[in-house]
Each structure stands twice: as structure tokens, then as C-alpha cells.
C-alpha angles and dihedrals in degrees: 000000000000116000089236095052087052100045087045090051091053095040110034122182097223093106110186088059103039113099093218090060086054090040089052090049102045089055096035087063095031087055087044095051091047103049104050109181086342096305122122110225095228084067081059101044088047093050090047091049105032139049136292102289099061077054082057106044092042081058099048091046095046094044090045083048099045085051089053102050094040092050092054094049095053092049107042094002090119092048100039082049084052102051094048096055089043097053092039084047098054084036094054091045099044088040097044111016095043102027101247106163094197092045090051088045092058096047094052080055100039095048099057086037088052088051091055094052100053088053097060089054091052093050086040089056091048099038080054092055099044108016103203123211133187127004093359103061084051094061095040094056091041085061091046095059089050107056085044080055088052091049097048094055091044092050094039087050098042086050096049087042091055098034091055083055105045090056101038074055107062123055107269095342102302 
């Protein structure tokens, strides 16, 4: 057996039907919904349940991390926009133009992750305007995770949606 045919055979690049593609996007979302502006959100639901110092310590880690990410986009913001339309942009058109499955698997990932991310500019740039404490951090934060929640169904569902087509579609699956 030749040592191609038996990597492609354990890593095949129909992706919609391949078991690591589902893998890498269970634990993509599942890290995305964990880790909301940097934060893990057992470091939320500790400050929610348990005294004042796991208040303190949440604060200090969101306002290190909304620096952080403020300070980055300032600085690289147009190129790391850039980048990632670029990079959308050349995945939509291998994937869809020129019928690339891995290439549409990974923009069906990278959109919604695009999206996210945006998102958390957009609340990092609020949290460094306002800097909320207390009760209402936590509820802010609590939203946050939600609506990554939200986008992670939608996105799971539109994938498998598209990936069950995509392969009912083409004779025996390729």
C-alpha cells in the first residue's frame, strides 16, 4: 500500500462526511462559547455563585482582555480585516465557484467565526467606554454567551444542512 493512498484514506478531504471536520467544529464552537471576551465561563459562573473576589478577579480579566483587544485593533485592525476578507473571499470562491468541499467546509466555519468576532469587538468597544462592574458585567457577558450559543446552532444546523446536501447530491458521495 502506498503511504498517499493510506493518509488520504485517514484524512479525506470530503469534508461534510468526514468525522474530523465534525470533530473541529464541535470543539471550535464549544471553545467559542466557553471563552467569551477571554474569559472562561467558569470564571462567570464563579463570580455569579460565590463571593466578592471572584467579582474582582472576572473585572480585572475582562478589562486586561478589552485592552487587549482594543489595543490590537488599533493597531493591526485594517490588516487583520484585511486578511480575513481576503482569506473568506479565496475560501467562498474555491469552495463555491470551483467546487472545493474543504474549502466550503472551512467557510461555513470561518463566516459565522468572522461574525463572533466581530461581535466581541463591538462589546469590547462598548465594555472600554462604559466598564461595567457588578451585576451588570455579569449580565452583559451572560448575553454575550447567548447569542455565541445562537450562532453556533444556526451555523451547526446550516452546515449539516448544507453538508447532507452536498453529499445526497453527488453520486455515491463524490
Amino acid at each position: 500500500m502506498n503511504w498517499n493512498d493510506a493518509i488520504f484514506q485517514v484524512i479525506s478531504l470530503h469534508t461534510f462526511s468526514n468525522v474530523w471536520y465534525w470533530l473541529a467544529v464541535a470543539v471550535t464552537w464549544s471553545m467559542v462559547c466557553h471563552w467569551i471576551l477571554g474569559v472562561p465561563f467558569d470564571m462567570i459562573y464563579r463570580a455569579r455563585r460565590e463571593n466578592e473576589d471572584a467579582a474582582a478577579d472576572l473585572e480585572a480579566m475582562v478589562a486586561i482582555n478589552v485592552r487587549r483587544l482594543t489595543t490590537i485593533t488599533d493597531i493591526a485592525g485594517l490588516w487583520i480585516m484585511g486578511f480575513i476578507a481576503f482569506s473568506l473571499s479565496a475560501l467562498m470562491m474555491a469552495g463555491f465557484y470551483y467546487g472545493f468541499e474543504l474549502a466550503q467546509g472551512l467557510f461555513c466555519l470561518g463566516l459565522p467565526l468572522t461574525v463572533t468576532g466581530l461581535i466581541s469587538l463591538a462589546q469590547s468597544r462598548a465594555f472600554a467606554a462604559n466598564q461595567p462592574t457588578g451585576p451588570a458585567l455579569l449580565a452583559a457577558l451572560m448575553r454575550l454567551r447567548l447569542v455565541f450559543q445562537l450562532i453556533a446552532m444556526i451555523s451547526i444546523f446550516m452546515t449539516a444542512m448544507y453538508g447532507m446536501y452536498r453529499n445526497l447530491s453527488l453520486p455515491l458521495g463524490f
